[in-house]
N, C-alpha and C positions, 0 to 999 in steps of 0.2 A: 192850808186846809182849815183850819181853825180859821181864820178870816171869811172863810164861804161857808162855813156852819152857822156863823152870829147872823153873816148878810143873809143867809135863806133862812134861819127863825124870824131874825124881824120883818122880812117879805110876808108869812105868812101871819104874825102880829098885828100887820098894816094892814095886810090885804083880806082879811076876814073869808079863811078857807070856807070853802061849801063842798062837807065832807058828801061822798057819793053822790055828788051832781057830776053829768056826764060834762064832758069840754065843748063849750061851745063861743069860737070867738069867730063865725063868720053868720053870716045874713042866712041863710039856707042851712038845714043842717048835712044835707048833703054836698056840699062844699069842699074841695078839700085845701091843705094849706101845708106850709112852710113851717119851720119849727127850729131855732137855735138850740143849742143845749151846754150850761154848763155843769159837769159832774166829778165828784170824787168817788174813789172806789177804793175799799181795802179789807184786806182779809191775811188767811193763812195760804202760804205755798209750799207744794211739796218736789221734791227731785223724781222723778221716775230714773230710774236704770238698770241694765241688764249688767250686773258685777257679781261676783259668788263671794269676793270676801267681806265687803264693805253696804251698808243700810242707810237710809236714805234720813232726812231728821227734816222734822216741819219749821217752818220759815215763816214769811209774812213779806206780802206785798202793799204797795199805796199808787194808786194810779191818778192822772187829772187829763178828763174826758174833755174834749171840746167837739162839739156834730151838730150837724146839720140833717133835718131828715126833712123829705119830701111825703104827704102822704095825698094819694089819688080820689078823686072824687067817691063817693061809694053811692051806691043804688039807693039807700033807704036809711033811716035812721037805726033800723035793726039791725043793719049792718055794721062790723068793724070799719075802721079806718085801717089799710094797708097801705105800706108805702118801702122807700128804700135810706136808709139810714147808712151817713159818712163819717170821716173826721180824721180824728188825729188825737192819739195819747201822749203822755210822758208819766213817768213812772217806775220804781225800781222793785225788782224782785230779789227777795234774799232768800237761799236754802240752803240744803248743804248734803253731807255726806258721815260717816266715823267707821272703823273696823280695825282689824289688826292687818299686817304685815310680814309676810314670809316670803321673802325670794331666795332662789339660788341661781345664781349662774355663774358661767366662766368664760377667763378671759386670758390674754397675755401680756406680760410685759415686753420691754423695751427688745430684750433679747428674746423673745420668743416661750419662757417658760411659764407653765399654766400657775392661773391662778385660779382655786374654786373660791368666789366670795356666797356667805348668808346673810342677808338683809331681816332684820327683824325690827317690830316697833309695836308695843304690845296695845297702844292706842293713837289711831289718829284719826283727828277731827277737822272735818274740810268746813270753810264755810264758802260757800258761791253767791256774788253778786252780780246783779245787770241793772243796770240805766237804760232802758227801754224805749225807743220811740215805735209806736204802734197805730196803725192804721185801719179801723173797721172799717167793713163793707158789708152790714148786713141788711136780712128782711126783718121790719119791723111793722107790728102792729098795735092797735090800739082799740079796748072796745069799753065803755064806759066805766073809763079809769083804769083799769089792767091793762100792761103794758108788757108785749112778750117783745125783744130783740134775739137773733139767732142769725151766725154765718162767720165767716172769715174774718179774724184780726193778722195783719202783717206786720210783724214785729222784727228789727233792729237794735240788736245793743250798741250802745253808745260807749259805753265804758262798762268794763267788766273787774270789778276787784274781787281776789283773792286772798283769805288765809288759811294758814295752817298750823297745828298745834301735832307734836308728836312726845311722845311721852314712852320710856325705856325702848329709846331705839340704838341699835348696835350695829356696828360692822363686822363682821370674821371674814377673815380673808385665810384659808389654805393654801401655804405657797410648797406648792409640788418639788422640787428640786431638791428643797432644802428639808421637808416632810415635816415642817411647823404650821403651828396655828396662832395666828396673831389677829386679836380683837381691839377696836376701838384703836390702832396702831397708825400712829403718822407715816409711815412708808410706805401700811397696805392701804390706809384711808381713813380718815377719824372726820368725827363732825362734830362743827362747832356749836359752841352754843347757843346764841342765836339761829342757828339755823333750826332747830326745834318750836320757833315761833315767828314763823317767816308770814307777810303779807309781799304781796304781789298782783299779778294780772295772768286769765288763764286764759287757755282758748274756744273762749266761746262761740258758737256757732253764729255767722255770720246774718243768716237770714231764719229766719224760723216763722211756722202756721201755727198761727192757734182757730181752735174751732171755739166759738164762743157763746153764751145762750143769757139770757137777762129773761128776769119775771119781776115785775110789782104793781104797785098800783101808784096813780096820781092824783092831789088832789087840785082840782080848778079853781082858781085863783078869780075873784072879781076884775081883777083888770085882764081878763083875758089870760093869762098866764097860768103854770101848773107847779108843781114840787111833788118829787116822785120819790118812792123808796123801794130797794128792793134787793134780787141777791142773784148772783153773776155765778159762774163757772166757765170757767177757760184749761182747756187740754192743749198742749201744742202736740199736734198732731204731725208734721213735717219740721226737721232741723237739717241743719248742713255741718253739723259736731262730728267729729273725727279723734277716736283716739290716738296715741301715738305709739305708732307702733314698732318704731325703732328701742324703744325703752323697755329695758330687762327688770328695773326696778326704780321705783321712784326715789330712792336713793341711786344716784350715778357715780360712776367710781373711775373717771378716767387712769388713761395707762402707766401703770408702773414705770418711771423710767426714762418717758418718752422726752423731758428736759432732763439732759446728764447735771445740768446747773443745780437744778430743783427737782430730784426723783421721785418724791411725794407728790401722790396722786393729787387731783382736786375732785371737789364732793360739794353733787349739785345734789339738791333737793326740790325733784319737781312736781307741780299739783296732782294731787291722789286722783283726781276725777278724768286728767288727762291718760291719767298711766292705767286704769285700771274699768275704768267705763267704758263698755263696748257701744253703749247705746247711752244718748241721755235725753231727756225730757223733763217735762213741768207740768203739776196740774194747780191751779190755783183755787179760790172760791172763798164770797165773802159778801159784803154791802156796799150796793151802791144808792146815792142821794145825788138827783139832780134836779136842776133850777130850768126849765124850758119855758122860754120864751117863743111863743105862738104868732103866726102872721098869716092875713090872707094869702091868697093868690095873686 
């Protein structure tokens, strides 16, 4: 990113901008032409989700644009240049999630007698990432310098990492039979310490829409070329995220028992965002700077 900041100052150093001159690199100015583009983009991102214990925390994203846009001959000089705008991103989004923790449920052991366990964790804090490859498709215009993009981004995570930070979390487990309460107990279930600052991988949604809109302006470069700046928002609008909905608590307490070798339970701790997010989403927004190289027809 820093390498394509120095390379598009010194383009525009050499190339002696011509602030508010409209783009003109073909013979006619009704003409219309071909356009590479390379850009970066970055901002803050936030989680959308539908959860009643847990709030969403602002994040930050970094993208690197590569497109190609076609635009169509137009009527007149007065007129915009319209056209249709492609490509291909990479890029990671970080957000995340924090709230407290209260489960109850119940279970059995080996032989059948109830266990009531309460999961408590008076703060946990999720952080969500994705490595992104992203695909636009939009309509794109252009009218002496202002430059509006709007339409569908298809996005793919590539890798998704996961952490998690839990802070005074407990287990109580009520064993019925015997009419005790045992906390934080190796028989009924304890957790380790590490597991309090666990990184990992979650389940992120396999394909996801975002709706996306671009506004700035460009300035026209004497060798035909341009340098743009401006500011982006992206909603993802469609994901394919599924919480999990076998899971009573993101603390998991397998069964009492169930190895007579080893009758201590085992204690998974799995991502708050899988266990407790019924819905999730992203909205993003920030700056983008691109270097567009211009070509006839």
């Amino acid at each position: 990113m820093k390498k394509f900041i120095v390379f598009s100052i010194l383009c525009v150093l050499t190339s002696y901008v011509t602030y508010g001159d409209t783009l003109d690199i073909a013979d006619a100015d009704t003409i219309g032409y071909n356009r590479f583009s390379i850009g970066v983009r970055g901002g803050a991102a936030i989680a959308i989700m539908s959860s009643g214990s847990f709030t969403s925390r602002v994040g930050y994203n970094a993208m690197l644009d590569l497109e190609y846009s076609h635009f169509f001959n137009r009527k007149s000089d007065s007129k915009p240049y319209c056209g249709i705008l492609a490509g291909v991103s990479i890029g990671y989004i970080s957000t995340g999630m924090k709230g407290s923790v209260k489960d109850q449920y119940t279970t059995a052991d080996a032989d059948g007698d109830r266990v009531d366990y309460t999961i408590t964790a008076d703060n946990v804090v999720s952080n969500i990432g994705q490595l992104q490859v992203q695909v636009p498709l939009m309509f794109t215009m252009l009218y002496k310098g202002l430059f509006v993009n709007a339409g569908p981004r298809f996005a793919i995570p590539v890798y998704s990492p996961y952490s998690q930070t839990l802070e005074n979390a407990h287990i109580a487990a009520y064993y019925e039979p015997y009419g005790v309460t045992r906390v934080d107990n190796v028989i009924t279930g304890k957790l380790a310490e590490e597991q309090l600052n666990t990184k990992s991988t979650w389940d992120a949604p396999v394909f996801q829409l975002f709706v996306s809109a671009e506004i700035g302006y460009e300035f026209a470069l004497k060798n035909g070329h341009s340098i743009g700046i401006g500011l982006y928002a992206d909603y993802c609008a469609f994901n394919t995220f599924k919480k999990d909905a076998t899971a009573n608590s993101m603390i998991s307490v397998s069964q009492i028992g169930a190895d007579p070798a080893n009758p201590a339970p085992k204690v998974e701790v799995l991502p708050a965002i899988s266990v407790y997010a019924d819905k999730f989403s992203c909205f993003d927004v920030g700056l983008k700077l691109v270097y567009n190289l211009n070509f006839k027809k």
